[in-house]
N, C-alpha and C positions, 0 to 999 in steps of 0.2 A: 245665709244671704249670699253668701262671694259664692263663684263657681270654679272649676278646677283649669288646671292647666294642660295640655297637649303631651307635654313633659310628665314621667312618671317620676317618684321621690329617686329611684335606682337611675335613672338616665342624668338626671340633673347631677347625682352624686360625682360621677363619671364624667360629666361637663365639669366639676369645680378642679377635679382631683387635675384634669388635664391643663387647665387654665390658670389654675394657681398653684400648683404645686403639692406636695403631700399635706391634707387636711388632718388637723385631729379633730373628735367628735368633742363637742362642747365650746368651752372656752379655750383660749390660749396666747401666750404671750412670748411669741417668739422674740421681739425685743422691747429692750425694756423703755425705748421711746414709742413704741409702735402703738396706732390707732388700732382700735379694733373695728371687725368686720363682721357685721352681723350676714350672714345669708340664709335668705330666704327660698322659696321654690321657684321665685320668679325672678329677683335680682339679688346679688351683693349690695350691700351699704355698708362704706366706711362710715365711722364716727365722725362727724365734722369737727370738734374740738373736744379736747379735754380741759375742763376746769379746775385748778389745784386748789383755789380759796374754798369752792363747793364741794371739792373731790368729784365730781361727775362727768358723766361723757355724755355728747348731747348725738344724737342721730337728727340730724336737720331733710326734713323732706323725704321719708317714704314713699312710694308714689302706694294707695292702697286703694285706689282702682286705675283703670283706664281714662283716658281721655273724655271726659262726656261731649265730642263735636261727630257731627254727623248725623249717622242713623242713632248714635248713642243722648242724642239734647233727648229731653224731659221724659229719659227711660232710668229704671233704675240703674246703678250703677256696676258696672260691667268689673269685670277681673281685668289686673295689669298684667300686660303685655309681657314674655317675655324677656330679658335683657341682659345681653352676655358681658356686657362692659360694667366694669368695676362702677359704683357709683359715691360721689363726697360729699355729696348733700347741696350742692351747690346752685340746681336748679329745681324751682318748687313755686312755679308763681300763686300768687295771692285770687283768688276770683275774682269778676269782674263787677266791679264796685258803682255804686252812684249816690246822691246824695239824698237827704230826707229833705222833703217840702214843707216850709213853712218854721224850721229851726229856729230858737229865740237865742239871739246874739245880742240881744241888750238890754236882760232881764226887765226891772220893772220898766223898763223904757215901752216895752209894748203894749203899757197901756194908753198910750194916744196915736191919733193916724199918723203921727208925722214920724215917733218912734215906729212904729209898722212901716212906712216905707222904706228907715234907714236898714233896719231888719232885711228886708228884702233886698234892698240894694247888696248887703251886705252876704246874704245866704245866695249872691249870682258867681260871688267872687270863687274862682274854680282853687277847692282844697287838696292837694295831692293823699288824703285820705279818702277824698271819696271820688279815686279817679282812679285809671289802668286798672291791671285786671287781665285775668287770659280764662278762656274757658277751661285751659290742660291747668286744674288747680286741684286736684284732689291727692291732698299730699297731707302729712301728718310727722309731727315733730316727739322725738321721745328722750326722755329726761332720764337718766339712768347711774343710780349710784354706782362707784367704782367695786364696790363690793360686792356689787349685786352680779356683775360679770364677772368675777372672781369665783362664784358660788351661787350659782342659777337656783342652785336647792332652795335658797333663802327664802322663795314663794313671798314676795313683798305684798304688799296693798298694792293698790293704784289708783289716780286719779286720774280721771278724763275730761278736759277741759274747751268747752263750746264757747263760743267767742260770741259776745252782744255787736249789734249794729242797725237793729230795726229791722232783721233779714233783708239791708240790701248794701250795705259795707261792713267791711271788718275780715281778719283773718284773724291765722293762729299765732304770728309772732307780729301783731300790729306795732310799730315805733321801735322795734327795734332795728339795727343797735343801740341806740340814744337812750332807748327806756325801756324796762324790763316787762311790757304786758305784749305777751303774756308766759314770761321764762317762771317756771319752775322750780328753782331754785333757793325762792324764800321759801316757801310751804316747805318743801324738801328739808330744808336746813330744820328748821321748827322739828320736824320730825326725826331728827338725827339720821339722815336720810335712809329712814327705814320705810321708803313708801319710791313709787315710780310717777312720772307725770307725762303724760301726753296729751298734745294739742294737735288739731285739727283742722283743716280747711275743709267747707262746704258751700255748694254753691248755692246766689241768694239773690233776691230782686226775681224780675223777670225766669231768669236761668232756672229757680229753685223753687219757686215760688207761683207759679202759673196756674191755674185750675180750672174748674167748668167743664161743662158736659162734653165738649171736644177732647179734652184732655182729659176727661175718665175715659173714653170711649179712642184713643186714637195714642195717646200716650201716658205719663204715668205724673197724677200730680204729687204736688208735697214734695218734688226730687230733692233738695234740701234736706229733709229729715232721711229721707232712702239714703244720700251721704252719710248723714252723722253715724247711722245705725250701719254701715257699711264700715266705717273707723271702730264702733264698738264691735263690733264682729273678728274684726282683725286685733284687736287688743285679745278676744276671748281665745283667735287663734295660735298667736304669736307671742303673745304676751310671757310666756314661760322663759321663751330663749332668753331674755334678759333678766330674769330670775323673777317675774312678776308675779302673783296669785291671779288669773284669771276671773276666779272665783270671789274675788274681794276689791270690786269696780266702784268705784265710787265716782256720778256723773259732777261735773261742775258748769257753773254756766249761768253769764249775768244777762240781762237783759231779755234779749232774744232767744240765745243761749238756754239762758232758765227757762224760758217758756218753750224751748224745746224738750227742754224735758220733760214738762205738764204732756206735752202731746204723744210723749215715746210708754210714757206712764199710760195712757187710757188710749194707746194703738189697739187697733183692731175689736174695740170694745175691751179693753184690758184684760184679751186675751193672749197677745202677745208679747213675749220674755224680753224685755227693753234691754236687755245684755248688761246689765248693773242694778246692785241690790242695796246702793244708799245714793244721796243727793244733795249736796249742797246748792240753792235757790236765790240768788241775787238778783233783789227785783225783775221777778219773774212778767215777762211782758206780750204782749201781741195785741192787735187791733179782732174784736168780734167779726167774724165772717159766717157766712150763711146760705146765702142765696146763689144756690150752686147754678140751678139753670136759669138763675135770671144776671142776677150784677154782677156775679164774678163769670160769666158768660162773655157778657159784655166786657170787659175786660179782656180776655182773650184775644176777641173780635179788634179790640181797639189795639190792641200789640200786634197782632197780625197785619192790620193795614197801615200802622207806622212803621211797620218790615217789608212790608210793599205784597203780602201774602193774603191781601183779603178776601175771605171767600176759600181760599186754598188751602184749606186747612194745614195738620201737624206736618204733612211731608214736606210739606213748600217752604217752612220753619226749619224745618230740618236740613234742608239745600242751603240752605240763606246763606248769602255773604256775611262773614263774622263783623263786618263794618255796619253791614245794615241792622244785626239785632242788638250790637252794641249802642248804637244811637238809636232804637226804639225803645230801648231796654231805659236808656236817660229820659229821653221825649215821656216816655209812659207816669214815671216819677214825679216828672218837674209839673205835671199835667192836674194830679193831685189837689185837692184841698188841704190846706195847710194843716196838718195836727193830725191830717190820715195817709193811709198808704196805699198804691196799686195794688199790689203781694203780699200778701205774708202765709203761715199755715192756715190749711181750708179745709173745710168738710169734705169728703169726696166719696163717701158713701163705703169703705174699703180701709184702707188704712188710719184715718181719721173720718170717724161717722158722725158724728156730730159735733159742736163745742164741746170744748174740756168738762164748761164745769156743769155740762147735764150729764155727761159721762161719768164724774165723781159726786155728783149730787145722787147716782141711782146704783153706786157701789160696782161701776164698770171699771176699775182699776186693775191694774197687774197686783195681783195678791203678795208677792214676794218681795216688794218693798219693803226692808228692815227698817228705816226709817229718813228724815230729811232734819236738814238745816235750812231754816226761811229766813231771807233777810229782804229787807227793805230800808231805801232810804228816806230820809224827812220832808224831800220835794221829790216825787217823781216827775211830776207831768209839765211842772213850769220850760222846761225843755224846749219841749214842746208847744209849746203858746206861742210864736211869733206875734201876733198883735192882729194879725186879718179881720178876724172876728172885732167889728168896734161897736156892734147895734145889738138889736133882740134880735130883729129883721135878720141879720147876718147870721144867729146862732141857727137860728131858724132856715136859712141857708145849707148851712151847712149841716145839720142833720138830716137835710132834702140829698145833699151830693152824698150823704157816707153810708146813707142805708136806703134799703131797696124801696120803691114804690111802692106797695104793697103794708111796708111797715107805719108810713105816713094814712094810709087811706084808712088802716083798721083802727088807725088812734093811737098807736105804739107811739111814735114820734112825741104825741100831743102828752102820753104819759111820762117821757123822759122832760121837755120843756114845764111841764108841771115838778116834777122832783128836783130839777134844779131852775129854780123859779126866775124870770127875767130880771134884767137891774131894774128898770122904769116900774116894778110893783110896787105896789102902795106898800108893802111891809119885805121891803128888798132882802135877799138874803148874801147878794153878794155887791161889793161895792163897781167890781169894774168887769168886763167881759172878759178878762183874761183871767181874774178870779174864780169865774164862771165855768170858763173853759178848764180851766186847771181843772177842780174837782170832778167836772164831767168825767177829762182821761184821767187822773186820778183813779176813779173808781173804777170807768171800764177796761181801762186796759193796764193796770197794774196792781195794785195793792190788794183788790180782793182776792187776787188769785192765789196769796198767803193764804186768806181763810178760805178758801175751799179747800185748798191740800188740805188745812189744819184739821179741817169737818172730818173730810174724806179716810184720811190717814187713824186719827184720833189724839189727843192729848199726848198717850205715852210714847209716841214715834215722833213725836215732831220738838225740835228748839227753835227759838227763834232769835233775831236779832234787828237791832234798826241803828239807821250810821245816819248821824246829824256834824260830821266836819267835812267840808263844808254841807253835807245831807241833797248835792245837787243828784240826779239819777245820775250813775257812773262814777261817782268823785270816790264810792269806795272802794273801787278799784284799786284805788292808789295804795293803800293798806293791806290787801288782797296782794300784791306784785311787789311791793319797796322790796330791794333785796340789798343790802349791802356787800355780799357776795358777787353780784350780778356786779356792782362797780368796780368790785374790786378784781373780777372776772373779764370784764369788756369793760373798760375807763373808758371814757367819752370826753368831750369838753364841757357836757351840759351836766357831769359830775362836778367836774372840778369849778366848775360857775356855780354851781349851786351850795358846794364849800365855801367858798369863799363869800360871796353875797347871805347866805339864809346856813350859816352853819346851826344856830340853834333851832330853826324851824326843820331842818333835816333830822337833828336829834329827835324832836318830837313825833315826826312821822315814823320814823324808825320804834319808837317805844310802843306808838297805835298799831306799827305794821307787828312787830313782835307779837306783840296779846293777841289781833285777831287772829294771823296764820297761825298763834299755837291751837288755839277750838280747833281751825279746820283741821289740821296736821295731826292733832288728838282726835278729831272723828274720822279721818281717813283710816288711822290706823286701827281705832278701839272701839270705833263705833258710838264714844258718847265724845261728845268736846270739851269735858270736865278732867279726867281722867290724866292729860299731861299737862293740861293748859299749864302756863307758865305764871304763875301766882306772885313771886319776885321779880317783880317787873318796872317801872314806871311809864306809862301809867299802870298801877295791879286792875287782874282780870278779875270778873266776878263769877260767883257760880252760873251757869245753865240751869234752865227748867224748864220742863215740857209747856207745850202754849195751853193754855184755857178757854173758854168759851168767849170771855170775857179779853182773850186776848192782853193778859195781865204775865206779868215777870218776863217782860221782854226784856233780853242783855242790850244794852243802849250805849253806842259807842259816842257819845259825845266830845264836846269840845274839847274837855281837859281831862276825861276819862271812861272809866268804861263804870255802868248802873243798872238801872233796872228800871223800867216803867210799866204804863198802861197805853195798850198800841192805841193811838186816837187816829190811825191811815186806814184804817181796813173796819171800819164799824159795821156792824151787824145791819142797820137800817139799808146805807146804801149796797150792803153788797146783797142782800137779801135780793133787793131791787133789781139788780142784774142778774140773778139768778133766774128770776121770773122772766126779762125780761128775755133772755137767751130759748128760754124755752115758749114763752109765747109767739119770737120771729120766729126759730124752728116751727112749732105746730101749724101758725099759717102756712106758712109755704109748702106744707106737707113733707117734710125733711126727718123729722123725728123715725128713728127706726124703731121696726115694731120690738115690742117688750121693754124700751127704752124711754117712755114719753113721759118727760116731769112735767107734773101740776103746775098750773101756777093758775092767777086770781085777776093777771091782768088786764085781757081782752078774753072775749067769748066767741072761741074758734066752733065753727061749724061744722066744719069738712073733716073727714077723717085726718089725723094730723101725720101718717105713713104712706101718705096719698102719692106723693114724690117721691118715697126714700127708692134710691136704686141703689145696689154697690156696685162702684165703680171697678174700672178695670185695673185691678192691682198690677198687674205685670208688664204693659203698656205697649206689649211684643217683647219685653226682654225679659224673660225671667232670669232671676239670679240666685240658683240652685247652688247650694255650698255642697262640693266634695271635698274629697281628703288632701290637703294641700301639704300634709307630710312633713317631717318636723325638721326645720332649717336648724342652720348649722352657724355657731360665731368663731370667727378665727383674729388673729392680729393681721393686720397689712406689714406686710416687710419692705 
């Protein structure tokens, strides 16, 4: 993927030895306060801090490509630059963020209009979560036992950790310092810090996320995932210098995150080496996308003329004043139907050919998948409901704005409105439209995507798990990151407030965060999450079991403990139905590539269903050929 430097391994040697002083090969610790200094072929990084309570050293912001502005927006991403100046970690901006349209901010309240407008009033108010942003964000955080630089031999595990946000907010050290998502450090610990952790920034919304027939043909879609896989690339590269196993990757990643993993999984038809051979799956997410030359076309077109480029295709984009795609990049967002999105991962005929789950429903997979951990929680989609939707009319609306023409006229629409049956029917199945709505996203853009891994993969490779405290999408996060290390590492005030006000509810998250990060922390290392989990616990852990058809011995984090159940989020009936129905909007539109085309029973497609498949232009003008980037070197700073 990365491509090489101008600099040969012997010139660079010669540039360190002159500029710093005499190097040894490896580690070293000329004193015994001294940071260490990872060097790489292209820059020095100092260690940003040392942790005593974690024992770790954290490397804050590697840059692990270039800049993507310029000729470099929506090409894959390019090698970093150069850089003779010592570096501390100190500058690494976060990508350029925006909010999601239509957010429910006053749970059941969005079942009447007047809840729907406070919602809205309420989702204008500007969050500094989903605001700033720079395009120079491709940077990457690493978490490294103090032992592990002591003894690079050590060959650790590692996790690589993809940040959720809807792909259009969110980075790799979101709320920090105040709050540990997404540090390291708890998992670490669970592990006796026998494992490394890194986080990543990619870019997302518009920047990452663009596609259509312009953008296969003029530059390179999906740049978002070309990120991710440019960070896993560099982990495969670099990863040794800090005593890592290259060879023993383990992806993580909730929301979006996870659902970039489904996509890195069935690249190129799942023929291409996703650079990690297990997974952990925190409600795995994205919106169905499809219709490459028709609505996500449109879409382009409709960013391009709120950048003032319309008509002018990808170079005009590529010029733009960083003010103007910034504020098209929002305009395009806010412009949305409440509950969908402008962006997200899209077919593009090249690196993603079609949806995931006709991809693993016809055994298009990367074969080297050792196995996953699937989790979900007990509300995903209520989130997402803000209240817009209050009629049949407006449901009916709104599946006219979120899927193509095309899907409406063949009767696809009228079979989704029939499976999830209107309120006003005589034998109603949901009491209010936001019920309605729930279960719709519910099943299309979350929860089935467990069972098709589950399908895809089979029984013996897959665990699972489901988190019902509080069970909102994201709330398990909190259990996933609680670190008391991390407080006891970077103190805050919102530590010591939250002593003092909720000391026993602290206890409790701490006992939830301990059981869950010891599974992960045991599969990172061992490859099953039984094997160290922490059994003396309060609350105690239960055993793991691979998932069933049936979807039965799910580990169930609930309120006052950890159990087991029968998954009732991901049922066979509705996800069956999105399987079909993923493959009936492909076969219209003629999307389906050939030797690829799933059955399905819904409509009665006519036309050849490979009528449209083209692949896109993988490379977008840039390609990013990996040479030998020559093996960097770690010293102490003095």
């Amino acid at each position: 993927m990365l491509s090489s430097w101008v600099l040969s391994l012997f010139s660079l040697q010669l540039f360190s030895l002159a500029s710093c002083s005499p190097l040894p090969l490896g580690v070293s610790y000329q004193k015994q306060s001294a940071l260490p200094i990872l060097t790489l072929p292209y820059a020095s990084y100092r260690a940003a801090s040392y942790r005593p309570a974690s024992d770790i050293y954290v490397f804050k912001n590697i840059r692990f490509a270039a800049a993507p502005v310029g000729n470099l927006r929506w090409a894959k991403p390019a090698p970093p630059p150069n850089n003779s100046a010592l570096q501390d970690g100190s500058y690494g901006p976060k990508c350029i963020q925006s909010a999601v349209s239509g957010m429910n901010l006053v749970g059941s309240g969005n079942t009447s209009p007047i809840g729907a407008a406070v919602n809205q009033f309420l989702g204008g108010i500007p969050i500094p979560l989903f605001t700033g942003g720079s395009e120079d964000c491709l940077f990457l955080d690493v978490y490294v036992p103090r032992k592990a630089l002591k003894n690079p031999s050590l060959k650790l595990p590692v996790a690589v950790w993809i940040y959720g946000g809807a792909y259009l907010f969110g980075s790799k050290d979101t709320l920090q310092p105040e709050l540990p998502f997404y540090d390291g450090s708890g998992i670490m610990g669970q592990a006796n810090n026998n494992m490394i952790f890194v986080a990543m920034n990619y870019r997302l919304g518009s920047y990452g996320f663009l596609a259509g027939t312009t953008m296969e043909r003029e530059g390179t879609p999906n740049a978002g995932l070309h990120d991710q896989r440019a960070a896993f690339q560099w982990v495969r590269d670099y990863i040794h210098l800090v005593g890592g196993d290259s060879s023993q990757v383990t992806a993580m990643g909730e929301s979006a995150g996870a659902g970039s993993i489904i996509h890195h999984v069935v690249a190129e038809g799942g023929k291409l080496d996703p650079l990690f051979s297990k997974a952990i799956l925190q409600s795995p997410a994205f919106q169905p996308i499809w219709d490459r030359a028709g609505s996500v076309e449109d879409t382009f077109n409709s960013f391009a003329a709120l950048a003032g480029c319309s008509g002018k295709g990808l170079a005009c984009l590529r010029a733009a004043n960083p003010a103007a795609l910034a504020k098209a990049n929002k305009e395009l967002n806010l412009r949305q139907s409440p509950g969908s999105f402008a962006a997200g991962p899209t077919p593009d005929g090249s690196f993603i050919r079609q949806m995931p789950v006709l991809e693993l429903s016809t055994g298009n997979l990367w074969q080297g998948v050792e196995s996953m951990i699937l989790s979900h929680t007990a509300d995903e989609a209520s989130l997402f409901v803000g209240g817009a939707v209050q009629t049949d009319a407006q449901f009916s609306a709104f599946l006219d704005a979120a899927f193509p023409n095309y899907t409406r006229a063949e009767g696809v629409s009228a079979k989704v409105e029939a499976f999830y049956p209107p309120v006003g029917a005589k034998k109603p199945k949901y009491s209010t439209q936001a019920a309605r709505m729930t279960a719709f996203l519910r099943d299309s853009c979350f929860t089935c995507n467990v069972r098709y891994l589950t399908e895809a993969l089979g029984d013996s490779r897959v665990w699972k798990c489901s988190t019902r405290s509080p069970g909102f999408h994201g709330t398990d996060l909190i259990p996933t990151f609680f670190s008391s290390a991390f407080a006891a590492d970077t103190p805050t005030f919102l530590d010591d407030l939250a002593m003092l006000m909720v000391p026993a509810l602290a206890t409790f998250v701490a006992g939830i965060s301990t059981a869950m990060q010891s599974y992960f922390a045991s599969y990172i290392t061992t490859g099953n999450p039984n094997t160290n989990r922490v059994v003396w616990n309060i609350p105690p852990t239960v055993q793991c079991s691979g998932g069933l058809e049936s979807i039965q011995g799910v580990v169930n984090v609930g309120d006052w403990g950890f159990g087991t159940i029968g998954d009732g989020q991901n049922q066979k009936v509705p996800c069956d139905f999105w399987r079909e129905f993923a493959a009936a909007v492909t076969a219209l539109g003629g999307y389906s590539p050939p030797g690829a085309v799933v059955a399905q029973a819904l409509v009665d497609v006519r036309d050849d269903a490979s009528r449209n498949f083209k692949r896109g232009n993988g490379n977008g003008g840039f390609a990013h050929h990996r040479l030998d980037w020559g093996s960097g070197l770690i010293r102490s700073s003095s």
